[in-house]
Each structure stands twice: as structure tokens, then as C-alpha cells.
C-alpha positions in Angstrom: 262.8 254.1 -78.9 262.6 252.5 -82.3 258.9 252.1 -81.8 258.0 255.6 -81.0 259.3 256.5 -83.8 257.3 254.2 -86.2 254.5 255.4 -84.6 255.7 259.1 -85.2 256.1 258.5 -88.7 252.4 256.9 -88.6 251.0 259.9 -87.4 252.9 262.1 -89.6 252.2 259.9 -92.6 248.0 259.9 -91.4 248.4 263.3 -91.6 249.7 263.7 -94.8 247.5 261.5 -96.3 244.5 264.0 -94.3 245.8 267.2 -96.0 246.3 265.6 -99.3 242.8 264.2 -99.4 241.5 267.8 -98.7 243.5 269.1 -102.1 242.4 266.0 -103.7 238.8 266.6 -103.2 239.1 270.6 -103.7 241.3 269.7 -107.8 238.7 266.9 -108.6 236.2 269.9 -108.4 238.3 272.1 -110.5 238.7 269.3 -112.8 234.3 268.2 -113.1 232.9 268.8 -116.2 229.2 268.3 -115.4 228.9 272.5 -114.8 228.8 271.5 -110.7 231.4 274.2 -110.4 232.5 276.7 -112.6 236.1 277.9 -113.2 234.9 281.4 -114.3 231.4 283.0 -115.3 230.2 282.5 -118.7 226.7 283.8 -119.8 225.2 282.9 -123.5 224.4 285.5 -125.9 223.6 283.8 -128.8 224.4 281.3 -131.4 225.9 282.0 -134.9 226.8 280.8 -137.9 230.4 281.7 -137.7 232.8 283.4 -135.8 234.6 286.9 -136.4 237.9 285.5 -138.0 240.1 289.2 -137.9 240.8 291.2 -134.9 238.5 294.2 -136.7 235.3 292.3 -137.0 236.1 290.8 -133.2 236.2 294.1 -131.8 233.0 295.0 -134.0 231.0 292.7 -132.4 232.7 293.0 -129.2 231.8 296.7 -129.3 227.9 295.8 -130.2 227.2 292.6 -127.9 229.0 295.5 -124.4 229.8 292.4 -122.1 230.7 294.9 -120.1 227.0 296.1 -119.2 225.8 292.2 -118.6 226.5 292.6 -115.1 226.2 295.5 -112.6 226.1 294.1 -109.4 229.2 291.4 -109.3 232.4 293.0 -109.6 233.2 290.6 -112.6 235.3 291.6 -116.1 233.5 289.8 -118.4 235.0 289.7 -122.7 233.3 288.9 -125.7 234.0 285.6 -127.0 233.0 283.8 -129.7 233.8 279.5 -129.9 232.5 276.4 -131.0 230.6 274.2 -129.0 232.2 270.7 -127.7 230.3 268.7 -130.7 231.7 271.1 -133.5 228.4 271.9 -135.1 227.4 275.1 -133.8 229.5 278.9 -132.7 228.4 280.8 -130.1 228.6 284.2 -128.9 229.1 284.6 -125.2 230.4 287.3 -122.7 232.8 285.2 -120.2 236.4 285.8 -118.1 239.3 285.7 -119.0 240.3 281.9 -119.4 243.8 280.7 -120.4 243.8 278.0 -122.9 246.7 275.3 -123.1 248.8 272.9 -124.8 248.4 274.2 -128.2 244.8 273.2 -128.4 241.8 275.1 -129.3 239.3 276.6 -127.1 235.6 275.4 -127.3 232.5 276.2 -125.4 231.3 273.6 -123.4 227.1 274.0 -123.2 226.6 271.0 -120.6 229.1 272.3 -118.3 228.4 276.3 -119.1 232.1 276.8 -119.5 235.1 277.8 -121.8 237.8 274.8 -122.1 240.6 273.6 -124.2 239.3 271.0 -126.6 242.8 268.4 -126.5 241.8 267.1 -129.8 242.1 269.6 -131.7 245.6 270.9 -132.2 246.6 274.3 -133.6 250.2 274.7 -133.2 250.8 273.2 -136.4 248.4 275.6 -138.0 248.9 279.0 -139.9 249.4 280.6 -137.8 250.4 278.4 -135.4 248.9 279.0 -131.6 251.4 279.4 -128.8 251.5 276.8 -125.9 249.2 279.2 -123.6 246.6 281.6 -124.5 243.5 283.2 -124.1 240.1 282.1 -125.4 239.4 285.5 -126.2 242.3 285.8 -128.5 241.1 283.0 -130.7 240.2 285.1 -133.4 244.5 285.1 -134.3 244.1 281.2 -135.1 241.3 281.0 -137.2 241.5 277.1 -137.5 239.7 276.9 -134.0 237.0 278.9 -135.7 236.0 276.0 -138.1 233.2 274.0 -137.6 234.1 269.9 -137.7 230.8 269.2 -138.1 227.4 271.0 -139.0 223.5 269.7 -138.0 223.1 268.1 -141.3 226.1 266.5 -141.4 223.5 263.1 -140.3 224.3 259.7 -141.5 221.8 258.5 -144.3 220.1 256.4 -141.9 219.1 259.8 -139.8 221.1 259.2 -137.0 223.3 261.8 -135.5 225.7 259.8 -134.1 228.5 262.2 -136.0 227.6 265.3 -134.3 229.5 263.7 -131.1 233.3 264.3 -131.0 235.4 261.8 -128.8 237.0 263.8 -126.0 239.5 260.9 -125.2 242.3 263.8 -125.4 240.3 265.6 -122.4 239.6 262.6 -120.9 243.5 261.1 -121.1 244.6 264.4 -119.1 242.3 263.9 -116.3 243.0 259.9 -116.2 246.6 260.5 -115.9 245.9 262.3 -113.0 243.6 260.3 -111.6 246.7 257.1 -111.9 249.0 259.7 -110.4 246.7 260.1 -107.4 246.4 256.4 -107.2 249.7 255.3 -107.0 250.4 258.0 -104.2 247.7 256.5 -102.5 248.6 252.8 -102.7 252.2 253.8 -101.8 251.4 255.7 -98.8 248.4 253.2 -97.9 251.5 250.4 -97.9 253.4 252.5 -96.2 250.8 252.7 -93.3 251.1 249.1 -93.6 253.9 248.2 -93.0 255.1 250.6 -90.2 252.1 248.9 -88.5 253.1 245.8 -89.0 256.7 245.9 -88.1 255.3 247.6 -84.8 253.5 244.7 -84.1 255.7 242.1 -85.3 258.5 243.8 -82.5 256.2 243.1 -79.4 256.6 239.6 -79.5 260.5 239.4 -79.6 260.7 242.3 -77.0 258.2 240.0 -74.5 260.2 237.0 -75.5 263.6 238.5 -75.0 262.1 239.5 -71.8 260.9 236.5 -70.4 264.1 234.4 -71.3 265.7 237.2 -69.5 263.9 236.5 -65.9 264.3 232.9 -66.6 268.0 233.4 -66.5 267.8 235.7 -63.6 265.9 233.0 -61.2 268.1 230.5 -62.8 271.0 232.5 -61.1 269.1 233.4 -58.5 268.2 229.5 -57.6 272.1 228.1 -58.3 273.0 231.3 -55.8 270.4 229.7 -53.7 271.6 226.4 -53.6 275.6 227.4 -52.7 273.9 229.0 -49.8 272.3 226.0 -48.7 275.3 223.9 -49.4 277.5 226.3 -47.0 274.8 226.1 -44.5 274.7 222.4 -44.4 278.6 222.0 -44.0 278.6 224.7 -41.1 275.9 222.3 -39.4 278.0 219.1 -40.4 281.0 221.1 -38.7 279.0 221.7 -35.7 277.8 218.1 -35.2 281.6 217.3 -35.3 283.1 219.6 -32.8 280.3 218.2 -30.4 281.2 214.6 -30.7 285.1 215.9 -28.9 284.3 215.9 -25.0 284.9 219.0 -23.8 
């Protein structure tokens, strides 16, 4: 009984390890930020040299760039936006969805991946005003430290390199890495887990064969000594019988 239940958890374990493989795969490409997948629909109007910074000149140039007429066949609500790209160099103008921004950081456009994301980095709870926790990206225009450019296209070392135009994402990166361990650990966990249910399966089948076999042992042991009384009676009833034939009759 013991056993069919190890390999009941087994099963149930397998499976579990099945479905969360399948919502493994399906985050991982939620999380890709080579543009593979998109969270939401973002097309590029056109760059600029700064962003609107008050909610008047947003919904001027929300008014003028109509996202709304960009599409007419997809049943899409697309907003005006207007961010800076991931290196901090450049704003753009861009007609997207609706796309919640978190942990107090700022929005940003990324071009590779063709899609609006929070930029870790760069902080803006501590600015004035100070963003809330969660927000939109189209709202951006309330924390105009997010509209600032970190860096411009002549901002080149004096040796001409542009090395300074890249910003270190390590914030982004930390997030997805601490999932990643997460995932990991579950993995090696449940892996050992497989493991050792296995192995204590296994490791029983000896004992249980021994156990038997030490068992039929004993029984012919028994069965042998029970044997050998029988033979013993036998031979005195035949003694007996030689006897009572030696008395004449």
C-alpha cells in the first residue's frame, strides 16, 4: 500500500511539474524583450525633441496626432503617448494601449522590442510630484521627471565613441533574474522530490523480497521438522510391530 502511494504522488508530482512548465513557457513570453511578442500594440508616429510636460499641451497634441483613426479594421483603443526611448537620448510620439506602469519607475519606449515598459532605473516616487506605485504610461505627462532626457546624441565621449548613449538596464534585468532563481529553485525541489520518491520505491523491493524469502525459509524449516516427527512416529509404530510379532501367538 505504501508503494502505491509513492507512486501516486509521482504521478501527481509529474503532473504538476507538466502544467507548470506550460505557464512557465507562456510568462517567459510575457516577460521577452526582443519584440517576439508584444504586450500591447504600439505604432511610431514620430520622434521629438521633447515631450508635452502639462495635461493642456498633452491633449493638444493628442487631439492633432487622432490615434484614434490609425486603425480601422482591429477593434483596438489606441492613446497618444509620448516617452523616451530605453537609451535616454531621444522622445517619441506614438499612438499605443493602455499600459500600466509599476514600482514607481518611469515609463520608456522600448524601439528594439516596439513596446512601452517601465524603465527600473529610473525612480520617480521621490520626485515632485512624486508618481504613485501603478500608473499609466499615458499619464506621464503628471511626472514630468520621466520626460527628461539622461542623455542627448552629442552627449559622445571625446574620443567619438558613443558608449554613453547606453543605459544599464540591470534594474530590468534584476526583476526578471529573480524570477528566473524562483523558477529554479521550484524546479530543483520538485526534481528532488521525483528523486527520491523513486528511490525509496526502489530501495523497498529489496527488503520486501528479502522478508519474503526468509519467510518461506522458515515455513519449509517447519514444514521439514513437522516432517521428521512424522517419520519418527512412523518408525516407532514399525519397531512396535516387529515386537508384538516376536510373542508366539
Amino acid at each position: 500500500m505504501p508503494t502505491i502511494l509513492k507512486f501516486d504522488l509521482c504521478k501527481i508530482c509529474w503532473r504538476i511539474l507538466c502544467v507548470y512548465v506550460v505557464i512557465l513557457s507562456l510568462s517567459v513570453r510575457q516577460l521577452d524583450v526582443t519584440g517576439d511578442t508584444l504586450p500591447g500594440l504600439v505604432i511610431v508616429v514620430n520622434s521629438t525633441s521633447s515631450c508635452p510636460s502639462t495635461a493642456e499641451k498633452w491633449n493638444e497634441r493628442a487631439e492633432k496626432i487622432n490615434c484614434e483613426s490609425k486603425l480601422s479594421t482591429v477593434n483596438v483603443t489606441l492613446k497618444y503617448h509620448c516617452l523616451v526611448n530605453h537609451w535616454g537620448n531621444e522622445s517619441v510620439e506614438l499612438c499605443g494601449e493602455e499600459t500600466e506602469i509599476i514600482g514607481h519607475s518611469c515609463p520608456e519606449f522600448n524601439q528594439g522590442g516596439n513596446r512601452i515598459q517601465e524603465k527600473y532605473k529610473h525612480k520617480c516616487n521621490n520626485s515632485d510630484p512624486p508618481c504613485p506605485f501603478k500608473f499609466y504610461a499615458s499619464e506621464v505627462f503628471k511626472y514630468p521627471s520621466c520626460l527628461k532626457l539622461t542623455f542627448t546624441t552629442g552627449d559622445n565621449d571625446d574620443n567619438g565613441d558613443d558608449d554613453g548613449d547606453f543605459i544599464d538596464d540591470s534594474g530590468e534585468t534584476d526583476s526578471v533574474s529573480l524570477f528566473t532563481i524562483t523558477i529554479l529553485v521550484f524546479l530543483a525541489i520538485l526534481i528532488i522530490s521525483l528523486f527520491y520518491f523513486y528511490w525509496k520505491t526502489k530501495g523497498n523491493k529489496p527488503k520486501e523480497t528479502k522478508h519474503t524469502t526468509e519467510e518461506v525459509k522458515n515455513a519449509t524449516a517447519g514444514n521439514n521438522e513437522m516432517y521428521g516427527e512424522l517419520n519418527d512416529q512412523s518408525t516407532i509404530l514399525k519397531d512396535v510391530k516387529i515386537t508384538m510379532n516376536k510373542f508366539p501367538k
